[in-house]
PDB file of N, CA, C, O and CB in Angstrom:
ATOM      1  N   UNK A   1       0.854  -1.183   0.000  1.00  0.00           N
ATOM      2  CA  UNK A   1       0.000   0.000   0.000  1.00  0.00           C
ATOM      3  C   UNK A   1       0.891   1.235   0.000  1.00  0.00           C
ATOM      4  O   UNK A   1       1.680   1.124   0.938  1.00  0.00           O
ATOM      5  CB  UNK A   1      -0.967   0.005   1.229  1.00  0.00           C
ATOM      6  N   UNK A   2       1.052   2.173  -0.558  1.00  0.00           N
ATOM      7  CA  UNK A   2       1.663   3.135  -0.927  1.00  0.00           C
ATOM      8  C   UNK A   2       0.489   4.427  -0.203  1.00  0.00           C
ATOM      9  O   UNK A   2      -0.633   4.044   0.130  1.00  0.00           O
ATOM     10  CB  UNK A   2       1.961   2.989  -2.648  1.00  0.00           C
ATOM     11  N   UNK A   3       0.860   5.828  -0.032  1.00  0.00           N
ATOM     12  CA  UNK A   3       0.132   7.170   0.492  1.00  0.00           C
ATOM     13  C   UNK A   3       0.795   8.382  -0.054  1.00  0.00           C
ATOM     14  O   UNK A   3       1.869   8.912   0.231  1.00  0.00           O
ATOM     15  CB  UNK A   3       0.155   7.305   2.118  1.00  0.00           C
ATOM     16  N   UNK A   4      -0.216   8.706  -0.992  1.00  0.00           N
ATOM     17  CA  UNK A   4       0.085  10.338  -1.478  1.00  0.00           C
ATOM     18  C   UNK A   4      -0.561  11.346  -0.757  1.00  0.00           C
ATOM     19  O   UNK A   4      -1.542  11.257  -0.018  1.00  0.00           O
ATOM     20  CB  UNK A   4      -0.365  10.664  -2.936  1.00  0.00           C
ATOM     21  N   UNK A   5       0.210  12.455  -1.110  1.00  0.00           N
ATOM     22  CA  UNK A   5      -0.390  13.506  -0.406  1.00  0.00           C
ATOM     23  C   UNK A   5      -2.151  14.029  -1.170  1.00  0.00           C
ATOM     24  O   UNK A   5      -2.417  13.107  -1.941  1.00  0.00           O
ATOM     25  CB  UNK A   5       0.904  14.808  -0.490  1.00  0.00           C
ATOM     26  N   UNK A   6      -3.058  14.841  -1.207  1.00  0.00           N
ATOM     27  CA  UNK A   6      -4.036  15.311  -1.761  1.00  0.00           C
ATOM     28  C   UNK A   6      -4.008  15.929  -2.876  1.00  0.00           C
ATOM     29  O   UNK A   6      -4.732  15.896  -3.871  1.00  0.00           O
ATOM     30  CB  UNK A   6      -4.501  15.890  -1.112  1.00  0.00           C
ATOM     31  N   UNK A   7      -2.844  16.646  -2.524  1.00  0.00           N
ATOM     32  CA  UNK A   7      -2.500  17.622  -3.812  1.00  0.00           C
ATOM     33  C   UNK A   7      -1.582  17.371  -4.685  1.00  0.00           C
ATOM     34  O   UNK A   7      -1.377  18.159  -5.608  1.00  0.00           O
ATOM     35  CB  UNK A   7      -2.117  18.828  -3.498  1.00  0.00           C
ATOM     36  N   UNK A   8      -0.696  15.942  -4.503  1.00  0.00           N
ATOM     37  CA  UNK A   8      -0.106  15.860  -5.628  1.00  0.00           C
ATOM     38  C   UNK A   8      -0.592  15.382  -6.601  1.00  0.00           C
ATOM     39  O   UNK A   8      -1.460  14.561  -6.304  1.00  0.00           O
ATOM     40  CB  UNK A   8       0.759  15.420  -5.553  1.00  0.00           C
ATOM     41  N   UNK A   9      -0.383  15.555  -8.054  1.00  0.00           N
ATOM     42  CA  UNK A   9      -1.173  15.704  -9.321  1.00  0.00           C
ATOM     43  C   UNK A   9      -0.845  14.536 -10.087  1.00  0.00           C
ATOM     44  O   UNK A   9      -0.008  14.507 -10.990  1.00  0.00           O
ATOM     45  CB  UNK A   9      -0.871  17.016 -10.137  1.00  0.00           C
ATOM     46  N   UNK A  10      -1.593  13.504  -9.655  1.00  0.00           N
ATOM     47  CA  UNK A  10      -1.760  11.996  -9.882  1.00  0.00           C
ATOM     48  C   UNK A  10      -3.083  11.249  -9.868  1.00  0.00           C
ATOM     49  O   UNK A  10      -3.992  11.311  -9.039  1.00  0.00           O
ATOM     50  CB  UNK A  10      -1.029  11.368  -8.929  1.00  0.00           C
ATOM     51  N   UNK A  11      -2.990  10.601 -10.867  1.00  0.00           N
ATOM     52  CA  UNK A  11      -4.294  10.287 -11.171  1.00  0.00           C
ATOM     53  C   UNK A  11      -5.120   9.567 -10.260  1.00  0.00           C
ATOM     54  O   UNK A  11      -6.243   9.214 -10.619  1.00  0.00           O
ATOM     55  CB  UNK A  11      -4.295   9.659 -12.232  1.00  0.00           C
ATOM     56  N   UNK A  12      -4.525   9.213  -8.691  1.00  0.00           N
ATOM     57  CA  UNK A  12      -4.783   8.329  -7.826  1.00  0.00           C
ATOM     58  C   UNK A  12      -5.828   9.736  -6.927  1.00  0.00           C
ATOM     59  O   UNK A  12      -6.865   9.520  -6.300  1.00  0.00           O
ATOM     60  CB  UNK A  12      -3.192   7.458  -7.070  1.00  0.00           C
ATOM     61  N   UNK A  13      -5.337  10.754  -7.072  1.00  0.00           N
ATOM     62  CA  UNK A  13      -5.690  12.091  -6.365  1.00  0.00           C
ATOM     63  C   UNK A  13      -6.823  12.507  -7.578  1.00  0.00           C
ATOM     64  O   UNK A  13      -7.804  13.138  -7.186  1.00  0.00           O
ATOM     65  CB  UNK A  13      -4.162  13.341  -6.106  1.00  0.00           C
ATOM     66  N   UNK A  14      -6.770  12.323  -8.402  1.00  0.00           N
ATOM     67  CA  UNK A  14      -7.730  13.202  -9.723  1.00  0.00           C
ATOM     68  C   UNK A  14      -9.030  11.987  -9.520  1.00  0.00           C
ATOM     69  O   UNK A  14      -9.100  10.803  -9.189  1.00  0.00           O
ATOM     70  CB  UNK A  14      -6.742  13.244 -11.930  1.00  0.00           C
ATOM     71  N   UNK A  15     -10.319  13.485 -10.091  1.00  0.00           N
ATOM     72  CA  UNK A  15     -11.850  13.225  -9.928  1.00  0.00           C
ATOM     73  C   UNK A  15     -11.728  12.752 -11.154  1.00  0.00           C
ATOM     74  O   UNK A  15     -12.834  12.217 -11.083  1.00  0.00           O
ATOM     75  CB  UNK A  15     -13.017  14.417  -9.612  1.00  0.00           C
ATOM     76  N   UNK A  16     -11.273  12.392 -12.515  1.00  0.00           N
ATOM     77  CA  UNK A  16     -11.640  11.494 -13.331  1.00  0.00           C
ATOM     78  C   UNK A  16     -10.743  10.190 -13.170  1.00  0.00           C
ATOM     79  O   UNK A  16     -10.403   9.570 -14.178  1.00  0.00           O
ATOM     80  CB  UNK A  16     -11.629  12.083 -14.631  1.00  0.00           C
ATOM     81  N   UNK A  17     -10.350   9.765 -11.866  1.00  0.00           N
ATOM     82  CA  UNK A  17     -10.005   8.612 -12.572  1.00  0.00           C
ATOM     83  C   UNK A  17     -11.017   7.569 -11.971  1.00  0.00           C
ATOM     84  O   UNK A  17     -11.968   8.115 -11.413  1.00  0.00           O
ATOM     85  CB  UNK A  17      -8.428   8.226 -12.407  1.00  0.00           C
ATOM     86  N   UNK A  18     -11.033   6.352 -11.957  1.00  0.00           N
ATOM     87  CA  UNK A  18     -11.891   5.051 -11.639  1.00  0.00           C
ATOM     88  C   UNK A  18     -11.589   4.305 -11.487  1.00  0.00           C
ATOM     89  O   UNK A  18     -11.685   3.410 -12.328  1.00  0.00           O
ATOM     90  CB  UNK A  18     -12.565   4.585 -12.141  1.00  0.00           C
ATOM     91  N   UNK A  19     -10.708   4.034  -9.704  1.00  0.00           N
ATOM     92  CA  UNK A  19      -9.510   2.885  -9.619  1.00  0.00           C
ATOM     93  C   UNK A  19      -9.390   2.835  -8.266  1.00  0.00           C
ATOM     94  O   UNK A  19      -9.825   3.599  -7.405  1.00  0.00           O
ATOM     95  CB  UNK A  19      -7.991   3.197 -10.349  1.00  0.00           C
ATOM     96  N   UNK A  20      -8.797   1.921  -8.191  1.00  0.00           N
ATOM     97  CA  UNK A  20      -9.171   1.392  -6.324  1.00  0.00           C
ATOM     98  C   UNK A  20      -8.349   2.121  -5.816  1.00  0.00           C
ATOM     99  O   UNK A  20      -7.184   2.256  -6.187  1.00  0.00           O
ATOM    100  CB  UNK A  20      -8.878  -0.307  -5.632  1.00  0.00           C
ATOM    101  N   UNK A  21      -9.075   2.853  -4.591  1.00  0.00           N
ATOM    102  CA  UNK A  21      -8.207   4.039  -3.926  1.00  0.00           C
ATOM    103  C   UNK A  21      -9.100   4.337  -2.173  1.00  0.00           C
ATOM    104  O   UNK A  21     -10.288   4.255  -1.862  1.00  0.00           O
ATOM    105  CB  UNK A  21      -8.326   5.785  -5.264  1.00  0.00           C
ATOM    106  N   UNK A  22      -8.530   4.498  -1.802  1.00  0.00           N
ATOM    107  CA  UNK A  22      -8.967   5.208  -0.315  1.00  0.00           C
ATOM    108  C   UNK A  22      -8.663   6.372   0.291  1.00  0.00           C
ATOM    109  O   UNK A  22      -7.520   6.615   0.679  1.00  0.00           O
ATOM    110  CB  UNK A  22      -8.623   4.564   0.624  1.00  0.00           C
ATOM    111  N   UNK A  23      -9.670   7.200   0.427  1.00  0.00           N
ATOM    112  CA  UNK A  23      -9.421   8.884   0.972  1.00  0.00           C
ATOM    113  C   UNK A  23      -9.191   8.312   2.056  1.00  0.00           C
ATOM    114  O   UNK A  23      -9.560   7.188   2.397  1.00  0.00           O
ATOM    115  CB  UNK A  23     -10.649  10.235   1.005  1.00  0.00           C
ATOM    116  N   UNK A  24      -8.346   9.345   2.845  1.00  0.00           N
ATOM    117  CA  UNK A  24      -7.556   9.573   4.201  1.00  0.00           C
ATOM    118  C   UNK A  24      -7.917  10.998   4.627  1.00  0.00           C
ATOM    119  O   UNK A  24      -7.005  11.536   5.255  1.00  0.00           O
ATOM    120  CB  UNK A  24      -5.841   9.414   4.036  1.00  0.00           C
ATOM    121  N   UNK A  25      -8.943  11.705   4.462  1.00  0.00           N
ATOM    122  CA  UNK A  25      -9.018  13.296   4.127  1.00  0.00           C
ATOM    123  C   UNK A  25      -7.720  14.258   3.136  1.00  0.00           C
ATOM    124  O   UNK A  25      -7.855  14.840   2.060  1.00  0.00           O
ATOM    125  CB  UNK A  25      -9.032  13.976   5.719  1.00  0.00           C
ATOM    126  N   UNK A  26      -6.578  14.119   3.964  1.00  0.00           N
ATOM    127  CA  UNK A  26      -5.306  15.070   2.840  1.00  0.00           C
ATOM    128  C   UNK A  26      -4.757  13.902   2.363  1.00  0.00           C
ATOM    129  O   UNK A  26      -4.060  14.064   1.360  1.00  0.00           O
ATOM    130  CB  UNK A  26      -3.850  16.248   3.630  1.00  0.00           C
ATOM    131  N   UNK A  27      -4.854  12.779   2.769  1.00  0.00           N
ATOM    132  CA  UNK A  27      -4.349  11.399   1.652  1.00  0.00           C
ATOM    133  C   UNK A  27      -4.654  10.705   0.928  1.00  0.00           C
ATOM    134  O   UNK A  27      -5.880  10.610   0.976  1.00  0.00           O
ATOM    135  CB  UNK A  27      -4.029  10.579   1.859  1.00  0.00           C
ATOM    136  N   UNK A  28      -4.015   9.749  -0.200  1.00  0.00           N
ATOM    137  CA  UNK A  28      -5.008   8.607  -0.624  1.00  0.00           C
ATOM    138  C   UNK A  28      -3.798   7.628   0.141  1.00  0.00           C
ATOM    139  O   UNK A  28      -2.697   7.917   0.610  1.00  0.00           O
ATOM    140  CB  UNK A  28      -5.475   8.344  -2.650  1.00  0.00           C
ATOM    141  N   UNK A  29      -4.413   6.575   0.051  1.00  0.00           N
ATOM    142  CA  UNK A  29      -4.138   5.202  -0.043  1.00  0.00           C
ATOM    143  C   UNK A  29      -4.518   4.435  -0.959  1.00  0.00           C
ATOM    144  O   UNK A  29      -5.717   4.446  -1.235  1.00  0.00           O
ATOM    145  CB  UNK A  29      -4.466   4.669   0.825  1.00  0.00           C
ATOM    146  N   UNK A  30      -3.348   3.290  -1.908  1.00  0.00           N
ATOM    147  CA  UNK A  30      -3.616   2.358  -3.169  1.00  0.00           C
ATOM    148  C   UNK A  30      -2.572   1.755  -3.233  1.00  0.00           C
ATOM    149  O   UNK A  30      -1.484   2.158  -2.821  1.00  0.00           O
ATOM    150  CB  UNK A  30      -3.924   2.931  -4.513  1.00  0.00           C
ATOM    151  N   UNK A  31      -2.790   0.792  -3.724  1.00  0.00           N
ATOM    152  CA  UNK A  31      -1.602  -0.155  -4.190  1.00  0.00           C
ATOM    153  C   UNK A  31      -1.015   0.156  -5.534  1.00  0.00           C
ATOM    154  O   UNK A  31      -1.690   0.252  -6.559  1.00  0.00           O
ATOM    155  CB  UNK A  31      -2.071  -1.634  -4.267  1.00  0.00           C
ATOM    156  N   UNK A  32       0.187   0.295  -5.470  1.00  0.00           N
ATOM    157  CA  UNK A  32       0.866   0.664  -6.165  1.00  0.00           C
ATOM    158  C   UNK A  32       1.294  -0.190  -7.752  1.00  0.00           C
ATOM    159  O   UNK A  32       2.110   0.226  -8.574  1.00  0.00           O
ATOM    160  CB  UNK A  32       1.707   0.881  -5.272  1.00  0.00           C
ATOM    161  N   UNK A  33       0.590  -1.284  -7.836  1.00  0.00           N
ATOM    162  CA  UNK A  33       0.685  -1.924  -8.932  1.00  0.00           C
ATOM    163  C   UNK A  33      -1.178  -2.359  -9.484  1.00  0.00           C
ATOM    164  O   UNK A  33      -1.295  -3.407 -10.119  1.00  0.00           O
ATOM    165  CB  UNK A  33       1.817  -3.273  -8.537  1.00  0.00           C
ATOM    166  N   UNK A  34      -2.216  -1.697  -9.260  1.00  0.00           N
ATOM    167  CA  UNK A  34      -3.252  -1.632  -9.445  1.00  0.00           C
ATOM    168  C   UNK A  34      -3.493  -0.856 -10.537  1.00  0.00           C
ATOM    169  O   UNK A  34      -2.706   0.022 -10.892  1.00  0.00           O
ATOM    170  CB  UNK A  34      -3.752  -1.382  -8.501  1.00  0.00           C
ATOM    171  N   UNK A  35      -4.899  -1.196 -11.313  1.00  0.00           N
ATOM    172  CA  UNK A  35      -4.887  -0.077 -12.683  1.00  0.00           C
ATOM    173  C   UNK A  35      -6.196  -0.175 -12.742  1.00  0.00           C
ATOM    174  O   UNK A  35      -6.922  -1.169 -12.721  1.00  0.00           O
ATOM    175  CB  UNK A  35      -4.056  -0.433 -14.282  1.00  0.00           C
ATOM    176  N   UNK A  36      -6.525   1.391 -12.846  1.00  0.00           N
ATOM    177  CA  UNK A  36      -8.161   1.729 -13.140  1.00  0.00           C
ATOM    178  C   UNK A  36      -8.265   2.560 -14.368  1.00  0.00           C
ATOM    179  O   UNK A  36      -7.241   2.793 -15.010  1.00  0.00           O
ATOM    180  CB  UNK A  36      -8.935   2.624 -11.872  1.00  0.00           C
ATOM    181  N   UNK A  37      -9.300   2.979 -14.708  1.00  0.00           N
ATOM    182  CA  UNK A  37      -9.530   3.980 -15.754  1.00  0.00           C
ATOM    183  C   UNK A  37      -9.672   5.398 -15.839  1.00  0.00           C
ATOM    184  O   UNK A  37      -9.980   5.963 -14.790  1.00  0.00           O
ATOM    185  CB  UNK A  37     -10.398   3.706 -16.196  1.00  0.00           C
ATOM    186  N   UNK A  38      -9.527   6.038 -16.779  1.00  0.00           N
ATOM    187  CA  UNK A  38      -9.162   7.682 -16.760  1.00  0.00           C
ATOM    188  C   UNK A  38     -10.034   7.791 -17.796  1.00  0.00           C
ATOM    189  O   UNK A  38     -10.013   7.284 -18.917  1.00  0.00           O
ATOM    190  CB  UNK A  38      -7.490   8.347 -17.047  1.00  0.00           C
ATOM    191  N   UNK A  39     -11.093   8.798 -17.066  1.00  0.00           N
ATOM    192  CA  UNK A  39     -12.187   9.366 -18.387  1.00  0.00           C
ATOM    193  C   UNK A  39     -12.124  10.751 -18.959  1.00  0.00           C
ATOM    194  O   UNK A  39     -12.896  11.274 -19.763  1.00  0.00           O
ATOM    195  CB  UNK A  39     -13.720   9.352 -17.924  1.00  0.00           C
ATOM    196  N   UNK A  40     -10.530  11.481 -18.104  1.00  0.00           N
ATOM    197  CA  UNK A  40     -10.165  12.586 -18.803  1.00  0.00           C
ATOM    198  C   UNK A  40     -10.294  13.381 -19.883  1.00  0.00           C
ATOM    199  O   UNK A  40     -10.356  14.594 -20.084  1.00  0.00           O
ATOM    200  CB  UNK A  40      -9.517  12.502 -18.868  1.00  0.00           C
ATOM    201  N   UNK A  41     -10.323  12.167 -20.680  1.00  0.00           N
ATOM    202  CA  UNK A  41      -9.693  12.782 -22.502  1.00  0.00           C
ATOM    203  C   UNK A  41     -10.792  11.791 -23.553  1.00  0.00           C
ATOM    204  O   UNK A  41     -11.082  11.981 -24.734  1.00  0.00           O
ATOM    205  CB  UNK A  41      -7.312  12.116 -22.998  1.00  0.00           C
ATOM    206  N   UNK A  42     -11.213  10.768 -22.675  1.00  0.00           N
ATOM    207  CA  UNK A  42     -11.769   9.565 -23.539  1.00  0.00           C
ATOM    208  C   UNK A  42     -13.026   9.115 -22.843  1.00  0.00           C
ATOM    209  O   UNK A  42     -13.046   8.107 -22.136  1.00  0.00           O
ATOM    210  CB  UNK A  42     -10.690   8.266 -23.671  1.00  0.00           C
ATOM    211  N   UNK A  43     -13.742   9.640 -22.988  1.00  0.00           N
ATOM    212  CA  UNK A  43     -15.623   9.228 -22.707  1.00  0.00           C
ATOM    213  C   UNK A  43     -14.942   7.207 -22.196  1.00  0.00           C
ATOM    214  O   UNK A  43     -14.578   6.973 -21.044  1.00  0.00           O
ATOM    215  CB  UNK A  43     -17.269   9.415 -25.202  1.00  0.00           C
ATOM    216  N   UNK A  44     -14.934   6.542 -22.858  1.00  0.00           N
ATOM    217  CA  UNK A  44     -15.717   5.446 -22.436  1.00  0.00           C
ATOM    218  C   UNK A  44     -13.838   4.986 -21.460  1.00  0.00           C
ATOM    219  O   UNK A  44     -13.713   3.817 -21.095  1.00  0.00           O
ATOM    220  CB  UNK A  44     -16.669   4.166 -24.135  1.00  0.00           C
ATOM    221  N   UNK A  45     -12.830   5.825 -21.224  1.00  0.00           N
ATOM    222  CA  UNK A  45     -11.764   5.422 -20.420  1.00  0.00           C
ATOM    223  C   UNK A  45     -10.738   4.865 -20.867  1.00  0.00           C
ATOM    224  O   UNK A  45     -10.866   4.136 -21.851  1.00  0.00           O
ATOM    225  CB  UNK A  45     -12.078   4.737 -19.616  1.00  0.00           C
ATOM    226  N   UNK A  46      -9.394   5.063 -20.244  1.00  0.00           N
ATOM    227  CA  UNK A  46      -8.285   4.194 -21.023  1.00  0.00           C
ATOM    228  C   UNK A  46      -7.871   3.951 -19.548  1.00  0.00           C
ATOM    229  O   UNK A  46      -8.246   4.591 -18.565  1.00  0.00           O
ATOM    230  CB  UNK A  46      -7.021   4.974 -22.315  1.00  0.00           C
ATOM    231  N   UNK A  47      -7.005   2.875 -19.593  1.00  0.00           N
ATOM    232  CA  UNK A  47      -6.291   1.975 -18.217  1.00  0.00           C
ATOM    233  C   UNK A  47      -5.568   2.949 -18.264  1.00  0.00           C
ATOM    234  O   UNK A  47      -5.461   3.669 -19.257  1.00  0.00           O
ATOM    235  CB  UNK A  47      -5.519   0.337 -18.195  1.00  0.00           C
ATOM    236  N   UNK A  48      -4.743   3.167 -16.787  1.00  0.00           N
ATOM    237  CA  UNK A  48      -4.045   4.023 -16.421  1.00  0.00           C
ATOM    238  C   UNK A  48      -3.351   3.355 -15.002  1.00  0.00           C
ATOM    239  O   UNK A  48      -4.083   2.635 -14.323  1.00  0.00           O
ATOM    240  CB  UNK A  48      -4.874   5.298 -16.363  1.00  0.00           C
ATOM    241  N   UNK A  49      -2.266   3.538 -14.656  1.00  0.00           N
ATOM    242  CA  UNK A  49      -1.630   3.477 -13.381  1.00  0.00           C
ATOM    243  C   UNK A  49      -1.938   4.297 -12.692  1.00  0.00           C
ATOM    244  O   UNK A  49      -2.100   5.386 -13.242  1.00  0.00           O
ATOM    245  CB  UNK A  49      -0.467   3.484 -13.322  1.00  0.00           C
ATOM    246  N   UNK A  50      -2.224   4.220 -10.890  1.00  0.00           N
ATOM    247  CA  UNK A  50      -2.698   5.433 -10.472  1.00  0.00           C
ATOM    248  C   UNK A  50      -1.357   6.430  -9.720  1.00  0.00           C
ATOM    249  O   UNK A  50      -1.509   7.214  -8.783  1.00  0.00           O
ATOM    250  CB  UNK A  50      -3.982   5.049  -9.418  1.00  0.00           C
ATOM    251  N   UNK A  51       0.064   6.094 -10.509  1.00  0.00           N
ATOM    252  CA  UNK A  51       0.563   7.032 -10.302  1.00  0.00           C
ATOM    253  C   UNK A  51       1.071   7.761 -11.698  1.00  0.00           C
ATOM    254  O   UNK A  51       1.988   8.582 -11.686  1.00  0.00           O
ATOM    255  CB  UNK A  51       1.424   6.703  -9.364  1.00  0.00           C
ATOM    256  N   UNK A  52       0.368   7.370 -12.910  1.00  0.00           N
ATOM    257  CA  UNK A  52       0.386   8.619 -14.110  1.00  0.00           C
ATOM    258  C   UNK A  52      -0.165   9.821 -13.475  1.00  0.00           C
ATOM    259  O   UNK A  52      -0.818  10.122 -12.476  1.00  0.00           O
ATOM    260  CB  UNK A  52      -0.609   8.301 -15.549  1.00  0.00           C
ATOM    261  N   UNK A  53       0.330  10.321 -14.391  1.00  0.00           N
ATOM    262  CA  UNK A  53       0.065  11.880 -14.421  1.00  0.00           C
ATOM    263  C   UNK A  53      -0.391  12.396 -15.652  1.00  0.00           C
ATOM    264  O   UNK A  53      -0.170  11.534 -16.502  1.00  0.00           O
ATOM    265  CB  UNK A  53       1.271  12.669 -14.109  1.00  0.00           C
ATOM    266  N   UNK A  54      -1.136  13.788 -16.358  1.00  0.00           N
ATOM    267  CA  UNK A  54      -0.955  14.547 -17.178  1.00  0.00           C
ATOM    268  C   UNK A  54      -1.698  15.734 -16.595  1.00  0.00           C
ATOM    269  O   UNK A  54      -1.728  16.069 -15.410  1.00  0.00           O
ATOM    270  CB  UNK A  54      -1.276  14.043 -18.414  1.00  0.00           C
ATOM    271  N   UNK A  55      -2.421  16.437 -17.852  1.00  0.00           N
ATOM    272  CA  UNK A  55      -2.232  17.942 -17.926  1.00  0.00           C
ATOM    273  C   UNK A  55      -4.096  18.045 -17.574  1.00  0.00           C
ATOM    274  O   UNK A  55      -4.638  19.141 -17.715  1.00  0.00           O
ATOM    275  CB  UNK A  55      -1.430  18.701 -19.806  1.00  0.00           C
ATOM    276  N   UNK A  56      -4.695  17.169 -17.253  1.00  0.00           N
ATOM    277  CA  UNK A  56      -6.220  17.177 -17.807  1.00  0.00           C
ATOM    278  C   UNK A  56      -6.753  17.401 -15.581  1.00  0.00           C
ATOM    279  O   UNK A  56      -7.871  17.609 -15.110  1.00  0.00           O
ATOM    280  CB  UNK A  56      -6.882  14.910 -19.130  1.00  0.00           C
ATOM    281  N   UNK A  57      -5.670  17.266 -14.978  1.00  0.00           N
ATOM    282  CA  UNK A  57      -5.577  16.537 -13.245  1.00  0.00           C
ATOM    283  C   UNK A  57      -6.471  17.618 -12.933  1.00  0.00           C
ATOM    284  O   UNK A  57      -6.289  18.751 -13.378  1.00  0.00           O
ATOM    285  CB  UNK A  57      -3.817  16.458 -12.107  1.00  0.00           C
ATOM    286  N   UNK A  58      -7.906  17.156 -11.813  1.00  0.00           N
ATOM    287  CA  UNK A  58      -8.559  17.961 -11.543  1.00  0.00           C
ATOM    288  C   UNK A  58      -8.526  17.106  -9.761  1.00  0.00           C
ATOM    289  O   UNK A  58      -8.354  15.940  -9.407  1.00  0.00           O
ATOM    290  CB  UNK A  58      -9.919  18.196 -12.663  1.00  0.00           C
ATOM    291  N   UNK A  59      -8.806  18.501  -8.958  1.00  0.00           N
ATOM    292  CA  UNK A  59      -8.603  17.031  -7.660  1.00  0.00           C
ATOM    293  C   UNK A  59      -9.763  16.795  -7.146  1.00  0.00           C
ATOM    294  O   UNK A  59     -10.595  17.692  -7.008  1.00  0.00           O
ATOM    295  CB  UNK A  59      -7.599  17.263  -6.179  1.00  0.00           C
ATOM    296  N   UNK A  60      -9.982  15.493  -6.777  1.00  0.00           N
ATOM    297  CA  UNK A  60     -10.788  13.881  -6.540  1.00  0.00           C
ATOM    298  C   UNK A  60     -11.579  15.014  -4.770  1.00  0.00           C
ATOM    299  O   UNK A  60     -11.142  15.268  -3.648  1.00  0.00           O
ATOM    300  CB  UNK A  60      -8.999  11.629  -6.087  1.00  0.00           C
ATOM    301  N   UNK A  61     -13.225  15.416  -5.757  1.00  0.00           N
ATOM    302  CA  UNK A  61     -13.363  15.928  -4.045  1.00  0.00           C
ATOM    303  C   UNK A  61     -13.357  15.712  -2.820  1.00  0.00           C
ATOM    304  O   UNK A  61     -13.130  16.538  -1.937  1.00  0.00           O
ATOM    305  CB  UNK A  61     -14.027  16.231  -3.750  1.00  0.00           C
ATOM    306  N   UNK A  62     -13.819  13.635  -2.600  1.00  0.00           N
ATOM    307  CA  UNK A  62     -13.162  13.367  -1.562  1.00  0.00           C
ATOM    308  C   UNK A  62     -12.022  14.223  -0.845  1.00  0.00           C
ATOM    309  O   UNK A  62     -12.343  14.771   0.209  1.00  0.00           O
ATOM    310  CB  UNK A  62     -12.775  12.337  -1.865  1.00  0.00           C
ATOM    311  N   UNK A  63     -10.956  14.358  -1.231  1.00  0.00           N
ATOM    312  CA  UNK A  63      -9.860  14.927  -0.539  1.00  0.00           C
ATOM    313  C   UNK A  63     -10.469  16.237  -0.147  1.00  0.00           C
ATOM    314  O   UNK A  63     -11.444  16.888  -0.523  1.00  0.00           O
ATOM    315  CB  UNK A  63      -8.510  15.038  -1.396  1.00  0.00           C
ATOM    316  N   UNK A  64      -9.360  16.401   0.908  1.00  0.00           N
ATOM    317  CA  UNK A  64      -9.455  18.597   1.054  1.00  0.00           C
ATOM    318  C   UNK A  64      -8.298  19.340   0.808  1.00  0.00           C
ATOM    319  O   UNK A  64      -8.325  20.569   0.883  1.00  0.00           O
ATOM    320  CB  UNK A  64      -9.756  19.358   2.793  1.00  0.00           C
TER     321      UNK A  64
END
């Protein structure tokens, strides 16, 4: 199990992604070799690691 902060700009932290994750309030928690989907850029999703990154990162409101 791996823990990012809220605000770093990873798709594990971002409101489009769709992948096993757990808010901590300013954290997530995920396993670090897990893969969900990113509906960023692509209506029906592309697999993604939830420690990619790009330019589309909006943050996951769970967090604060």
């Amino acid at each position: 199990m791996q823990t990012v902060g809220a605000n770093t700009k990873l798709c594990v932290t971002c409101a489009m992604y769709d992948g096993p994750r757990v808010p901590k309030e300013h954290f997530v928690d995920f396993e670090q070799f897990s893969c969900g989907k990113c509906y960023a850029r692509f209506s029906q999703g592309i697999d993604t690691k939830p420690n990619y990154s790009c330019s589309a990162w909006a943050k996951w409101a769970a967090l604060r």
